[in-house]
N, C-alpha and C positions, 0 to 999 in steps of 0.2 A: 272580245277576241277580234284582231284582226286578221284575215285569213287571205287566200287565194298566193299562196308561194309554197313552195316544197318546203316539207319540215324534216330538217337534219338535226342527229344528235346521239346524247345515250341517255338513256332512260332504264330504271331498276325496278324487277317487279316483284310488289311486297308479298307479303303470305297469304296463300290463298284460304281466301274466307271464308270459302264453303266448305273448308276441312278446319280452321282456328275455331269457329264458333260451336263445333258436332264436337272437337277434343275436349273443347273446356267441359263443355254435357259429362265426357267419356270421362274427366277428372274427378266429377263426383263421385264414381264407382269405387276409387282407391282409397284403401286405410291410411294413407301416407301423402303428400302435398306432390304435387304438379309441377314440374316449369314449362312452359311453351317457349322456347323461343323462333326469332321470324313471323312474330304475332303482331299485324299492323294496328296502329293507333288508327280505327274507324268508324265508325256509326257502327255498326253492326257488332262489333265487338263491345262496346261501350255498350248497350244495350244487353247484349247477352253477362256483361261483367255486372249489371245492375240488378239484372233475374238473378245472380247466383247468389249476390253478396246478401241482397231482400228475405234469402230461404236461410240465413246465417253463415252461408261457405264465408272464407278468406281470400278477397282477389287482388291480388299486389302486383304490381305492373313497376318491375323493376328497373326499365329503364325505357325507349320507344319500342322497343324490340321483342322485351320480356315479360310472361307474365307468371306468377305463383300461384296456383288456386290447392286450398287447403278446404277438403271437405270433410273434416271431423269436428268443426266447429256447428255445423246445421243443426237448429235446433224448430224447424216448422216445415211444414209441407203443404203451405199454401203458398202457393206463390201470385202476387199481386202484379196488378198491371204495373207494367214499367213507365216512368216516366218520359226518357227520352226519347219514344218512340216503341216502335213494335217488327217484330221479325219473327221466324216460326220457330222458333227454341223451343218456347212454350210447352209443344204439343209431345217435344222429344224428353221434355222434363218429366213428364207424366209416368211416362217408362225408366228412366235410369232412375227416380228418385222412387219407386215403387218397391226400389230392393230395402230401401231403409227407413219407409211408414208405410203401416198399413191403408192409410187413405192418404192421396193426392189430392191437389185439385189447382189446375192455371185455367188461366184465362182467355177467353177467343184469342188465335192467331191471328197474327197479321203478315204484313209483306205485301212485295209488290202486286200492281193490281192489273194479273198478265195470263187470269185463267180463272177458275173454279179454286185449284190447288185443291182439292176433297181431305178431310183429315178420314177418311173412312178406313183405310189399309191398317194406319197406326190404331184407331182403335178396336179393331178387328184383331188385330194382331194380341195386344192385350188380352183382351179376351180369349183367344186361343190357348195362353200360358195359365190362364187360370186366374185373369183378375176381373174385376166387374166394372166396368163402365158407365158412369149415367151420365148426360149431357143436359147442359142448361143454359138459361138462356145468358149468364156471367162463361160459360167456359165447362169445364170437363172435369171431374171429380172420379177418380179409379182407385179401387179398394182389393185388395186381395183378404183373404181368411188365414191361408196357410204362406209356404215357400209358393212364388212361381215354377211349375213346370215346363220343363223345354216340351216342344212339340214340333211338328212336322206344317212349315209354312208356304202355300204356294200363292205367291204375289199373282194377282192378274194381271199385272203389269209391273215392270221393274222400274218401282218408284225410288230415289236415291234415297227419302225420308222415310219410308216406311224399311225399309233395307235398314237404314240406319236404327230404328225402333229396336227391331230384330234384334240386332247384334245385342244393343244396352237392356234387353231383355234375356236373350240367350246365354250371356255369359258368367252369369248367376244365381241361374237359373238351375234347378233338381233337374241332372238328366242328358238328354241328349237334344239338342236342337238343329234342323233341317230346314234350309231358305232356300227354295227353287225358285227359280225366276227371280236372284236376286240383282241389283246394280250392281254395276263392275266398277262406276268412275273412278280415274283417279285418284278423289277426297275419299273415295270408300274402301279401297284399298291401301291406303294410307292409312284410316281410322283402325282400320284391321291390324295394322302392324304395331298400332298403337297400343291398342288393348292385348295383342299378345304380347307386348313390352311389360304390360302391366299386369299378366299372367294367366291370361284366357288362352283358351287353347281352340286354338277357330281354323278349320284346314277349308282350302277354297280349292276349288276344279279346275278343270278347264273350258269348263261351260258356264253356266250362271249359279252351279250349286253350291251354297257353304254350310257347312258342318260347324257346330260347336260342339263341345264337350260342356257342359259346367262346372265351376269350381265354385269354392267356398269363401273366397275372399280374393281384391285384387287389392296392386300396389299401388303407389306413385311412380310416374318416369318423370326420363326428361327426354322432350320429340324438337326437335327444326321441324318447323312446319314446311310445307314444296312449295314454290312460288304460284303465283296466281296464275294459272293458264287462260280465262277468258279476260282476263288483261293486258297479257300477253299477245293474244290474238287482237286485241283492240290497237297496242300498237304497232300489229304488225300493218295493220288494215290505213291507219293512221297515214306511217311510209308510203304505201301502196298508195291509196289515196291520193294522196299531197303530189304524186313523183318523187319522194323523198327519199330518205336515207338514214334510219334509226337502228342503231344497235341495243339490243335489250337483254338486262341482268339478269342472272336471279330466275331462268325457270329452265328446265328439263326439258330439252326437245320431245321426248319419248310420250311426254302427258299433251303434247299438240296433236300427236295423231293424225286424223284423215284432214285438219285444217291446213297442216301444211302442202298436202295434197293439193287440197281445192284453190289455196292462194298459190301456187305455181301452176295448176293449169290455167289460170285466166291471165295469167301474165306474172305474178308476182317472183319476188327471185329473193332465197336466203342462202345466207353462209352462215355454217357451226363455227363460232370464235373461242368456240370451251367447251367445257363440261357442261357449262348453265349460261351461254352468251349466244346468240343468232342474231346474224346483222338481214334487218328485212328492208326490200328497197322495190323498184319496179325493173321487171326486166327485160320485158317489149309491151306492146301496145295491148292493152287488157282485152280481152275477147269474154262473151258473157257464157255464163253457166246455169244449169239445174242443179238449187240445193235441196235438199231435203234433210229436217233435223231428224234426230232420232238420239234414242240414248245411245251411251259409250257403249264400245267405239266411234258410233257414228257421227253426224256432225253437231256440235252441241246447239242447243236453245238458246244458247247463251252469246255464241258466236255470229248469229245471223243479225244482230243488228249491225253492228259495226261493218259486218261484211257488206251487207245490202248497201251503204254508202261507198264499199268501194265498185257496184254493180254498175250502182246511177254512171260511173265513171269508162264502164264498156263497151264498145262497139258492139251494140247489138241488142237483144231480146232475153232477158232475163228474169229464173222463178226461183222463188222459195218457197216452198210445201213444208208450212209448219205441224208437224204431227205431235209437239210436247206439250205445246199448253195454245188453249184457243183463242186469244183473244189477244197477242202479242205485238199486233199493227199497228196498233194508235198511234206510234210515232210517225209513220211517212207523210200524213197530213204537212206537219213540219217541214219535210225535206221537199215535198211538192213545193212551198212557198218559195225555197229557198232556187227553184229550178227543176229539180225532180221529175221525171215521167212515173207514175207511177198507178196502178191498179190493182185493188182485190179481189176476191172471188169464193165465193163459199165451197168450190170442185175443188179435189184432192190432186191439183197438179202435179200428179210423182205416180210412182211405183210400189212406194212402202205403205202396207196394211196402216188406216187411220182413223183413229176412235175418232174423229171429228165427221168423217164421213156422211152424208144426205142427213146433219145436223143444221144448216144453214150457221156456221159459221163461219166468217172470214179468215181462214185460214192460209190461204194461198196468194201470192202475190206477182204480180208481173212487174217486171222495171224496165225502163227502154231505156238505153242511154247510145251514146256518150250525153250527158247534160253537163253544162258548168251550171257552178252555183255564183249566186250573186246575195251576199246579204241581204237583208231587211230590215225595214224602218221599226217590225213590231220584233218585242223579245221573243223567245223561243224556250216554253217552257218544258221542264223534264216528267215525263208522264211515270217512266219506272228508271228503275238503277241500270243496268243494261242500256237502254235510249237513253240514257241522260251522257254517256262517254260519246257512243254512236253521235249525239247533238256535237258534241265538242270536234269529233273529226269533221263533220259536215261546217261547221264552222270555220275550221283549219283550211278548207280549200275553199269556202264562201270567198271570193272575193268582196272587200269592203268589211263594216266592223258590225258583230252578229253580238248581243246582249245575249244570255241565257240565265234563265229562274229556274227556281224552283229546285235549287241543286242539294238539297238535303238529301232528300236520294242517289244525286252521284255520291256526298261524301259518305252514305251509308258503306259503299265498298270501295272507293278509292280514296285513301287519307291523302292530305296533303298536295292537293292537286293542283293546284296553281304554281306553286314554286316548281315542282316536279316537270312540269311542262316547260313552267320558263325556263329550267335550266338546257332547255333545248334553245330551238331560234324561233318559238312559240310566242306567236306577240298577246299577252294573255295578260290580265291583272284584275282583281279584287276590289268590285264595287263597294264603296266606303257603305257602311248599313245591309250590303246584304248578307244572304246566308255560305257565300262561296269565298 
């Protein structure tokens, strides 16, 4: 990439993948075939389409957009490690495929490597319905006797995965089932409207609590998936960044939330062009901010990397108090090369209650800026999916031409990146032999 100019343009954002990969899971539940559409061609889906087809499902990928998943064809309930890589599907297989064998069993989880991740909630939760659990050192094997029982579930934390277990437990479940302290995100309420498509009957509060009913069998639908929002936020960050000037497809102001918040108070500036279109751009001099992640509503985990690069760009002293997962830092190393001020700290810089607290984790971060970036001689490799886009912005305003590796992990959730960019004024192209 060559960087250091404002990046103008329009740019479309595909389907958000932390709700395409939980539907295809949610597919399994129906007596009838599935269609997704708005389902991007990406690592991560590819992956999750490799776990289903492995257990006998039908995954037909009708066009770049489409996908068919028929699960009356499944005839095993082991599910093998995947070949093209690894993502936590896995551990949500164990629960939705539990309504139709009495023994499961996948494989350790994987994914990015940006925390602990605990698989403890989902199989807690299991067991709570009435199924049995043993863990090994290949992965996780859960057995029931009879039907699962709905029960009364209280998260210690509103984990969006284990919320998700829940639900592809709860709604097939003998009974009645109770999630306190469940995820609200976006993709989770999304998934919810999904399965009541498909004929669950799941009533949500206006707190964290949701109610299922069970039934005795669901169907197939057919869902548009909602566009990506921590993509969205990545170019909005991008614009901002750059000084630029990017209009972006394809997502729902209403699932951006307190981001748009936080990108106009330090300078950023949008206008609604639609239903599903916001042009993001700069719209005076960036002043710096305290973020603090937290779940939805709050500010996502997901958002803070890309933000942090438009921080380095502020007049001023700037934190992030990551409170979602501990270990999320690895990337600034990088952006220090690149010009960066930047430092961490294991004190809970914020105000929000944080399980990482007198953990000696690096949690917290300071930024000082305004810093330019200036490329570098050495590449810049991508440590998780999240900092692997975050690289590409910091790249974008690098002045000089910045190499990056290691991009299997961006294309885990952004398909088709290179064209996409260049169809802006993104001077960007594809090292003959690598993986980008």
């Amino acid at each position: 990439m060559e960087g250091g100019y404002p990046v103008v343009g329009k740019i479309a954002c595909l389907g958000a993948k932390n709700f395409v990969i939980k539907a295809m899971v949610a597919a399994l539940l129906g007596d009838t075939p599935t269609t997704l559409t708005n389902a991007p061609a990406i690592g991560d889906v590819d992956i999750t389409a490799e776990l289903l087809t492995s257990i006998g499902a039908k995954v037909e990928r009708v066009d770049s957009q489409q996908l068919v998943i028929d699960a009356s064809s499944m005839d095993t309930s082991t599910v093998p490690t995947p070949h093209s890589g690894s993502n936590r599907v896995p551990i949500l297989l164990l629960s939705a495929l539990l309504h139709r064998f009495t023994t499961v069993s996948v494989p350790v989880v994987g994914g990015c490597k940006i925390g602990a991740r605990a698989v403890d909630f989902h199989l807690q939760a299991i067991r709570r319905f009435g199924g049995v659990v043993d863990e090994t050192s290949e992965g996780y094997v859960a057995r029931r006797v009879k039907s699962l029982k709905g029960t009364h579930i209280d998260l210690p934390y509103p984990s969006v995965g284990a919320t998700e277990t829940c639900l592809y437990l709860g709604v097939l479940a003998e009974g009645r089932t109770v999630i306190t302290n469940a995820a609200i995100e976006p993709e989770v309420m999304e998934l919810i409207m999904m399965l009541r498509s498909m004929g669950a009957i799941i009533f949500t509060s206006s707190g964290r609590d949701i109610r299922i009913e069970g039934v005795k069998q669901l169907k197939g639908t057919h869902i548009q998936a909602l566009g990506d929002r921590i993509e969205a936020a990545s170019w909005a960050s991008l614009a901002c960044a750059s000084n630029g000037d990017v209009t972006v497809s394809g997502i729902r102001p209403d699932t951006l939330g307190n981001f748009l918040s936080y990108f106009q108070e330090i300078g950023g500036g949008i206008e609604l062009m639609g239903a599903e279109s916001i042009r993001f751009f700069r719209a005076r001099d960036l002043r710096p901010a305290i973020i603090e992640t937290d779940v939805y509503p709050g500010f996502s985990t997901d958002w803070q990397q890309p933000f942090a690069i438009l921080l380095t760009q502020a007049d001023g002293i700037s934190i992030i108090h990551e409170t979602v997962f501990e270990n999320r830092f690895g990337y600034l190393k990088a952006l220090d090369a690149l010009g960066a001020r930047t430092q961490l700290t294991s004190h809970c810089l914020g105000g929000i209650p944080c399980r990482f607290r007198d953990k000696n984790y690096e949690h917290s971060a300071i930024i000082i800026g305004p810093t330019p970036f200036t490329a570098t001689s050495e590449p810049i490799t991508i440590p998780d999916l999240r900092a692997g886009l975050a690289y590409v912005i910091a790249a974008a305003i690098a002045r000089g031409t910045s190499i990056i590796t290691g991009v299997d992990f961006l294309e885990r959730g952004y398909g088709n990146i290179v064209p996409r960019l260049a169809s802006m004024n993104l001077k960007i192209e594809r090292i003959a032999g690598s993986s980008l």
